[in-house]
C-alpha positions in Angstrom: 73.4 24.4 37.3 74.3 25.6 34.0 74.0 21.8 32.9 70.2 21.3 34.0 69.6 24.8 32.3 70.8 22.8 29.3 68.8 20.3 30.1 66.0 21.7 30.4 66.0 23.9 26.8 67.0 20.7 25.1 63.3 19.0 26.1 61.7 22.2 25.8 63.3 22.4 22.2 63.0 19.0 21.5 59.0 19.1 23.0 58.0 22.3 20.5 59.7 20.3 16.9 57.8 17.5 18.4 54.1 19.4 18.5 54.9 21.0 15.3 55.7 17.7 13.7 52.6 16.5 15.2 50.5 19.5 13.7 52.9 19.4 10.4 51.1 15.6 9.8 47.9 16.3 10.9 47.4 19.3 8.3 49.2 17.3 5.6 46.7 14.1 6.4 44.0 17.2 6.5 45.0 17.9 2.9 44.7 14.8 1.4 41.3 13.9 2.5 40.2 17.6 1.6 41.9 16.8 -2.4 40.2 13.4 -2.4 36.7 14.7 -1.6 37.2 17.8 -4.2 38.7 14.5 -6.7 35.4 12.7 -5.9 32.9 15.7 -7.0 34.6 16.4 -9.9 35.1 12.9 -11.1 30.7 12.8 -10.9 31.2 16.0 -13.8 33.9 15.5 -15.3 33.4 15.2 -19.2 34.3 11.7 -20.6 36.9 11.9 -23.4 35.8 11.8 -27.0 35.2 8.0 -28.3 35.9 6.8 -24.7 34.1 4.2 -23.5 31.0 5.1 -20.6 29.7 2.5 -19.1 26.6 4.7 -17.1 25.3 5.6 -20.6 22.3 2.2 -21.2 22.6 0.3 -24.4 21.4 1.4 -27.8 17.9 1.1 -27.8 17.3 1.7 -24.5 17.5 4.9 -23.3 13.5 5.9 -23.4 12.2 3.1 -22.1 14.5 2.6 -19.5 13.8 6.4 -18.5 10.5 8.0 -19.7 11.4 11.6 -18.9 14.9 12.3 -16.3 18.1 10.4 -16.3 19.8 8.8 -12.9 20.5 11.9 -10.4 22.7 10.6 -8.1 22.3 8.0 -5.1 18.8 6.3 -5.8 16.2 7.4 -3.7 13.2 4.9 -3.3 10.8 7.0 -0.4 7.9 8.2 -2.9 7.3 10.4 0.1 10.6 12.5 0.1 8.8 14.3 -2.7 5.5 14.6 -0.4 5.7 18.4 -1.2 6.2 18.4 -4.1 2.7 19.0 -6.5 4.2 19.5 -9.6 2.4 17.8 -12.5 4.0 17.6 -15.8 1.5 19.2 -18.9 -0.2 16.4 -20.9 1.2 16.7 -24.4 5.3 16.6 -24.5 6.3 19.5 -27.0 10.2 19.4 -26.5 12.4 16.7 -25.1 15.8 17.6 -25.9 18.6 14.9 -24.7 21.5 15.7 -27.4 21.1 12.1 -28.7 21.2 12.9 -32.6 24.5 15.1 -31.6 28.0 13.9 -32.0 29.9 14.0 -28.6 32.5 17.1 -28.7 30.4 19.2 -31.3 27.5 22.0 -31.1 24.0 20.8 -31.6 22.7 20.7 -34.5 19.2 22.3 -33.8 20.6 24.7 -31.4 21.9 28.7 -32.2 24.5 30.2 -29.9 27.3 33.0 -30.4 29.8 31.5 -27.9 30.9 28.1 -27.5 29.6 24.8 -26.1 29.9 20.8 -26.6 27.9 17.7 -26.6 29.6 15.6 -23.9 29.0 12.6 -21.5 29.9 12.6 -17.6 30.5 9.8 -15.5 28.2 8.4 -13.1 25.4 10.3 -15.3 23.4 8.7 -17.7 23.1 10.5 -21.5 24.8 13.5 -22.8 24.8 17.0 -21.8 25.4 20.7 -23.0 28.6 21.7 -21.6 28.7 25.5 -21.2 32.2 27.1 -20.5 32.1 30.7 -21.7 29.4 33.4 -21.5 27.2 33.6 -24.0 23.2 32.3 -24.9 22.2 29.1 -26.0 18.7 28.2 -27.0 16.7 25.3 -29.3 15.8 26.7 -33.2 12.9 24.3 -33.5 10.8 25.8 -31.0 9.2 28.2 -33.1 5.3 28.0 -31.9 3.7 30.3 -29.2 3.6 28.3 -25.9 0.0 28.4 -24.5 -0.8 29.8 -20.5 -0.2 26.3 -19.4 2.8 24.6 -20.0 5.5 23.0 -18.1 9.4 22.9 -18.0 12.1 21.0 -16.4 15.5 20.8 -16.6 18.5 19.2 -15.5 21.1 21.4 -14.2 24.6 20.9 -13.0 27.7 22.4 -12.3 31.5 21.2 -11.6 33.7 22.4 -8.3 35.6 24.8 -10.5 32.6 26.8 -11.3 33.3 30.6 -10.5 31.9 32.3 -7.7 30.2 34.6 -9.9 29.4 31.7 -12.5 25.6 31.7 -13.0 23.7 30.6 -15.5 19.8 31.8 -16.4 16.9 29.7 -17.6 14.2 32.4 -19.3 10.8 32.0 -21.3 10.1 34.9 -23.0 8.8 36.9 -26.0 10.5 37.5 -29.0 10.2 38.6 -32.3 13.5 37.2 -33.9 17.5 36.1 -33.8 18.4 39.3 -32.4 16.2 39.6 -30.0 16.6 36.0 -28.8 20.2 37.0 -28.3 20.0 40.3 -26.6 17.1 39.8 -24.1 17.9 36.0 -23.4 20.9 37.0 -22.1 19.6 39.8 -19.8 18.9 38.9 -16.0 15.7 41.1 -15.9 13.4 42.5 -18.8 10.5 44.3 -19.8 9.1 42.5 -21.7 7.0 39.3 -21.3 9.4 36.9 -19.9 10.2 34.8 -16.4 13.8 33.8 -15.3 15.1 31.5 -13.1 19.0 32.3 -12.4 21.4 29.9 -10.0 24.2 31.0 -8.5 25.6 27.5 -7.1 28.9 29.0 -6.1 28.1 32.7 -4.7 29.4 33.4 -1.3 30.0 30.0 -0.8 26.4 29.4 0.2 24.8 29.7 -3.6 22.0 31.9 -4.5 18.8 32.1 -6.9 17.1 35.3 -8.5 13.7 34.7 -10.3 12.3 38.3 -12.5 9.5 38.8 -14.9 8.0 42.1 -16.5 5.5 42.0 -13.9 7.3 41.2 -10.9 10.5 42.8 -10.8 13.7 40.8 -9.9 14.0 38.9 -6.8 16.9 37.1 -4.6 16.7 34.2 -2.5 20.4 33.8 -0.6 20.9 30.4 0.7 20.6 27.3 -1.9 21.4 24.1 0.0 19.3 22.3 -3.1 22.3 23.7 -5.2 25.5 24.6 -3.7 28.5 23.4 -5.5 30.6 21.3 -4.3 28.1 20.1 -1.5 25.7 19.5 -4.2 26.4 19.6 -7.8 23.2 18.6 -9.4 19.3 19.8 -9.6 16.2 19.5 -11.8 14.5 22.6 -12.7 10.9 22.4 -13.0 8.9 25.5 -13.7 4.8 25.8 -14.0 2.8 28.2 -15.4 -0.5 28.3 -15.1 -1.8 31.8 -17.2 -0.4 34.3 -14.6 0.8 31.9 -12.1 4.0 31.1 -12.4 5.5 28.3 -9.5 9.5 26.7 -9.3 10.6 23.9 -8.1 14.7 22.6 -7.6 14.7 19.1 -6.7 11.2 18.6 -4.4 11.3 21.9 -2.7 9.2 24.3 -4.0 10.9 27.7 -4.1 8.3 30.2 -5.2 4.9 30.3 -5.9 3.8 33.5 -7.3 0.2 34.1 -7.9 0.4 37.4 -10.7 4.1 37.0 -12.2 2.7 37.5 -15.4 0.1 39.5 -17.3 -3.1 37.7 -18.3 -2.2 36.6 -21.9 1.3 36.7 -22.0 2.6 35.3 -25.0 5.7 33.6 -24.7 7.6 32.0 -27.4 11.3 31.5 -26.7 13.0 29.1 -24.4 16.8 30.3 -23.7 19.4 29.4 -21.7 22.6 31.8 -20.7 25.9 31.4 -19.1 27.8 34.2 -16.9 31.2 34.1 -16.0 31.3 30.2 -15.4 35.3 29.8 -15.5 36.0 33.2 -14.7 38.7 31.9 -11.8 39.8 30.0 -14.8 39.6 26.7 -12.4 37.6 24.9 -15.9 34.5 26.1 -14.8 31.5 24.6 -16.1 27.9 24.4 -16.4 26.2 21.3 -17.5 22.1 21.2 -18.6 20.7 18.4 -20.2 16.9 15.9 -20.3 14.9 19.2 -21.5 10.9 18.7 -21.3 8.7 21.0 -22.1 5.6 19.8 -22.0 2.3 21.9 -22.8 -2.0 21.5 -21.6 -3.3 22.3 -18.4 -3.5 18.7 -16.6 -6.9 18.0 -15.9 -7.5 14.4 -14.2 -10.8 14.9 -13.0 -12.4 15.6 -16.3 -10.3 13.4 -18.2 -11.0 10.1 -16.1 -14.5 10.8 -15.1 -15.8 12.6 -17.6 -13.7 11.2 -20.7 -12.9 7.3 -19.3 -9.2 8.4 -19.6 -6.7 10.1 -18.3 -2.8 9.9 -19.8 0.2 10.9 -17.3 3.5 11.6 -18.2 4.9 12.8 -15.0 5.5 8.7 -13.4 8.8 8.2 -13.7 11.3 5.2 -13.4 14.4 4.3 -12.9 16.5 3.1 -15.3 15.4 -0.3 -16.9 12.7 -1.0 -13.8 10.0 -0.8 -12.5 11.2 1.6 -9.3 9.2 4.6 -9.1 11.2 7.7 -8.8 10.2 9.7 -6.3 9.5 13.0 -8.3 6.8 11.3 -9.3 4.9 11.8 -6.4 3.3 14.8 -8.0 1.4 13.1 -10.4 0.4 9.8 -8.3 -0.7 12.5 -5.7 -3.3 14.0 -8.2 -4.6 10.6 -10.0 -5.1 9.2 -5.9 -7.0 12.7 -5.1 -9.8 11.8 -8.1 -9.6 8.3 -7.6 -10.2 9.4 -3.3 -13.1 12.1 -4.3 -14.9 9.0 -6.6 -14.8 6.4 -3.9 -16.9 3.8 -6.4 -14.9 4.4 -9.8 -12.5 1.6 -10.8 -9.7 1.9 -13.1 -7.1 -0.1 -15.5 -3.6 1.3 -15.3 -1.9 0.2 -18.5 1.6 1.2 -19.1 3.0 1.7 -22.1 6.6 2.3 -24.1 8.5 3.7 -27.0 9.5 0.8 -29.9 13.3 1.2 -28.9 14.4 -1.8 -27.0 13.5 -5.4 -27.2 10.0 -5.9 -27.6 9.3 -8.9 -25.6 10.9 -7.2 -22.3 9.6 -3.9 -23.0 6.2 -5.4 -23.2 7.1 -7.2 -19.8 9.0 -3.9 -18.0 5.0 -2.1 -18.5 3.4 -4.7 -17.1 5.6 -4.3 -14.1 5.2 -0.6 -14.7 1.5 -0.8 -14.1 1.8 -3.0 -11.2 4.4 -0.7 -9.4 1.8 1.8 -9.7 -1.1 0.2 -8.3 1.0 -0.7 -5.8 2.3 2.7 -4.9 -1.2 3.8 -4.7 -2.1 1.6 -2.2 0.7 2.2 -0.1 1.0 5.6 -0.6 -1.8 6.9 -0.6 -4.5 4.6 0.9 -6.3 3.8 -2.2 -8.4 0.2 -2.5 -6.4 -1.9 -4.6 -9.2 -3.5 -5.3 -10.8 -0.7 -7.3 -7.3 -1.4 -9.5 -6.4 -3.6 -12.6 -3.4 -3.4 -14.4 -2.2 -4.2 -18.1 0.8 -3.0 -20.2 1.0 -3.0 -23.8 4.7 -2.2 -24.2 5.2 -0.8 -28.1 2.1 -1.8 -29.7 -0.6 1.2 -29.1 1.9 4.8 -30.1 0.0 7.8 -29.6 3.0 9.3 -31.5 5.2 8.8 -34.3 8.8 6.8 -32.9 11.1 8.4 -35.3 11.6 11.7 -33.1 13.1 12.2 -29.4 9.3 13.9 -28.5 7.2 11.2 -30.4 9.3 9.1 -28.2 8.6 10.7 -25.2 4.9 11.2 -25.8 4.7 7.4 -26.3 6.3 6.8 -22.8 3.9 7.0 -20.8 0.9 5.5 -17.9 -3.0 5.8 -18.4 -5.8 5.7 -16.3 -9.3 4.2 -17.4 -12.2 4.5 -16.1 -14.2 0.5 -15.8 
């Protein structure tokens, strides 16, 4: 008897090392794929070294044409209609377009003031350089000195690494000012009294991300929840922001997260464009923000009066990907509000000419606007039901500037897809 008892509490033994074995292997396999997904975010933002070589970053000479206003963000996405809520249109005259390319990679830009820290860097699988932020502080562009009119436009690219803190947020503001100090002190405040809208992300908070958005007017607000932003389920987003006198509407990605109708007074000045960082490495995990491909752009778009009344109406907000003729689908915004005059004047015919910087070969950038214009009319017709019969196409590639080329925003200005009236 004693001998089966034996028996018995060897298998029973021998059956519980067996299960914890089993579970011992599971969590260890568990692990591994849980380190190589964190490996494979990370690798997207990690900074490339100093002088290493990045082979996402396009040739010199190609950058503008090959992008007229956003790098690459992520996985290409060729449904126009993915964006089908998103009405954003970008203002008609490009005022800033900030892309760090003058800068040396590992240094602060040149044009920028800051009391803290931050460098010029690359990322894989990214396109261009970025401002990496790492330590609290306020960042913001010296050469915008002018008061911004009631209508202009911002976006932004925004991203953030997995070891960003939990508390790590960082605050995009247009405000008044009347100097350095103030650029400092109230930049760097999540709410103010005086004329001024912010945007803050949270990508980290509570492990499900948040956004505030405050203005003089308005008060501060939260929104919990930011799928659009969420680190590490999603790293990246593109801020765009739109004021129109008192209304003020934002945009991450396509979705539109507020549209306020009286966030700020009637004749608001604004003058100041800052950025601030909070607590990004405070878990000291290398936390970083990353913002980079800055357009502000400036002018109430109005495509009726331009096409019909004018002959001609200029868009900046049909984008492409990179050396193509792929409409990106942010673009849909803009397409949306040339097809709306183009449905509302059933008998007016147009040319769409496209058009590029003087970077770049001249013989295929004159060929990549042709193809330009042709991927519009094409999109038009798909898209949006328009006759393509009521559509030419041309492009003209380098030869007819509407800006100087020596500049980043003469550059950008030059970039760009017009509308005229036959």
């Amino acid at each position: 008897m004693k001998k089966v008892f034996l028996l018995l509490g060897i298998c029973t033994v021998a059956s519980t090392t067996q299960a914890q074995l089993f579970d011992r292997i599971k969590n260890k396999v568990q692990q591994k794929v849980n380190e190589k997904i964190d490996k494979t975010i990370d690798d997207a933002t990690a900074p490339k070294k100093k002088g290493g070589q990045d082979n996402t970053t396009p040739a010199p000479g190609e950058t503008g044409n090959n992008a007229p206003a956003a790098a690459n963000s992520g996985p290409a996405n060729t449904d126009i209609k993915s964006y089908s809520r998103f009405d954003f249109v970008p203002g008609e005259k490009i005022i800033m377009h900030e892309n760090f390319t003058q800068d040396p990679v590992g240094e602060f830009p040149g044009q920028w003031n800051t009391r803290s820290g931050a460098e010029v860097v690359t990322v894989s699988n990214r396109t261009g350089k970025w401002l990496a932020i790492k330590q609290d502080g306020v960042f913001y562009p010296e050469y915008l000195t002018s008061n911004l009119p009631d209508n202009f436009t911002l976006q932004v690219d925004i991203m953030a690494n997995n070891g960003i803190s939990n508390i790590g947020m960082l605050t995009v503001s247009v405000l008044k000012t009347a100097g350095t100090e103030e650029k400092f002190e109230l930049g760097g405040k999540e709410h103010i009294t005086t004329p001024s809208f912010k945007v803050s992300l949270a990508p980290k908070s509570s492990g499900e991300g948040y956004l505030s958005y405050s203005s003089n007017v308005i008060g501060n607000n939260n929104i919990n929840g930011l799928p659009v932003f969420n680190v590490p389920k999603k790293n990246y987003v593109r801020l765009s922001l739109w004021r129109q006198k008192q209304r003020v509407r934002v945009y991450l990605d396509s979705t539109k997260i507020v549209d306020l109708p009286r966030a700020l007074d009637a004749g608001a000045v604004l003058n100041t464009l800052a950025f601030a960082a909070y607590a990004p490495d405070y878990d000291k995990q290398d936390g970083t923000f990353y913002i980079g491909n800055i357009t502000l752009a400036v002018g109430a778009p109005d495509t009726r009066n331009k096409l019909i009344t004018e002959g001609k109406f200029i868009s900046h907000g049909i984008l492409f990907d990179s050396n193509s003729d792929q409409i990106k689908p942010e673009s849909y915004g803009a397409l949306k509000d040339i097809a709306n005059v183009l449905t509302e004047n059933a008998a007016v015919r147009v040319k769409i000419v496209g058009h590029t910087d003087a970077d770049g070969n001249e013989k295929l950038n004159l060929d990549l606007s042709k193809r330009r214009a042709d991927a519009v009319k094409a999109a038009l017709g798909k898209d949006f039901g328009i006759d393509v019969a009521r559509l030419e196409t041309d492009g003209k590639g380098k030869t007819q500037p509407i800006d100087n080329n020596n500049t980043e925003v003469g550059k950008a200005n030059n970039r760009r897809v017009e509308f005229i009236k036959l």
